[in-house]
C-alpha positions in Angstrom: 0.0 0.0 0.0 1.2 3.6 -0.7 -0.4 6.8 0.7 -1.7 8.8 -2.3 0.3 11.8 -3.3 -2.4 14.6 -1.6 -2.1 12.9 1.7 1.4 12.7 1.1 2.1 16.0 0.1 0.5 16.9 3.1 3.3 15.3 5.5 5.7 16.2 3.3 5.1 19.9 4.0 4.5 19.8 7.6 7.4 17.9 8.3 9.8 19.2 5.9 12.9 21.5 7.4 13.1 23.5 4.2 11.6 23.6 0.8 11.6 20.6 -1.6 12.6 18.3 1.4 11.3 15.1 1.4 14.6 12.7 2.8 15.0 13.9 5.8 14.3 12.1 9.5 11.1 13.9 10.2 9.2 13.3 6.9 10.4 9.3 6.7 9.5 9.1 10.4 5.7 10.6 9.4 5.4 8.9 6.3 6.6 5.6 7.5 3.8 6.1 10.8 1.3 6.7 8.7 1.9 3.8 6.4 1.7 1.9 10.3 -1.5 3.4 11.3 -3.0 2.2 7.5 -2.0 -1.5 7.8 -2.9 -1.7 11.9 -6.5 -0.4 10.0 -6.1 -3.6 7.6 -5.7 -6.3 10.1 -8.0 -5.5 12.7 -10.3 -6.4 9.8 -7.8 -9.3 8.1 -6.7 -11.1 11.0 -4.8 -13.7 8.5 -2.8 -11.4 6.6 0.5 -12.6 7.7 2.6 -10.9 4.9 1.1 -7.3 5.8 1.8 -8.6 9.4 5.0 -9.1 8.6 5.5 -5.8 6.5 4.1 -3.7 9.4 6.5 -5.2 11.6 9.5 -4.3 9.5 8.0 -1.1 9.3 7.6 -0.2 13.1 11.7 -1.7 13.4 12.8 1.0 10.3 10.8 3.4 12.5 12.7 2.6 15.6 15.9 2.8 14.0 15.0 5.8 12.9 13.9 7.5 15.7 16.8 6.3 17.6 19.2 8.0 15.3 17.4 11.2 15.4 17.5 10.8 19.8 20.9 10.9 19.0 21.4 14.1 16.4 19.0 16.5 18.0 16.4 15.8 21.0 14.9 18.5 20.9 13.1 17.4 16.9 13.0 14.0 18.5 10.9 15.3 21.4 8.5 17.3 18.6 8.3 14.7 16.4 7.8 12.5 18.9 5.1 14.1 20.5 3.2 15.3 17.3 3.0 12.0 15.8 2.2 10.5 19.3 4.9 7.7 19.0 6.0 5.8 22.0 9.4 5.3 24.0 
């Protein structure tokens, strides 16, 4: 599944640090949370969806990884991003 490119867009520039940027730790950390929140949303309905299951899970890891590298850059956009997109320790 891919978020479509209005909903996208959208992240893209709330979360961007300047104009035209779409790579860095903020905007993967949204986009990749909202592709989380869509596939939870699919298998509350399709319980035996194992390969989604398994793509969400690799998804919440490259999430964590993330976020962990970001802890260590600058805590202060880890704490906002953290907080906005309402993301556990």
């Amino acid at each position: 599944m891919a978020l479509d490119q209005a909903k996208k867009a959208e992240i893209i520039a709330k979360y961007a640090r300047k104009d035209g940027d779409t790579g860095s730790t903020e905007v993967q950390v949204a986009l990749i949370t909202e592709r989380i929140i869509y596939l939870t949303e699919h298998l509350k309905t399709n319980k035996k969806d194992h390969s989604s299951r398994l793509g969400l899970l690799k998804l919440v890891g490259q999430r964590k990884r993330l976020m962990r590298y970001l802890k260590t850059v600058d805590l202060a956009r880890w704490n906002t991003i953290k907080t906005d997109m309402g993301i556990r320790n």
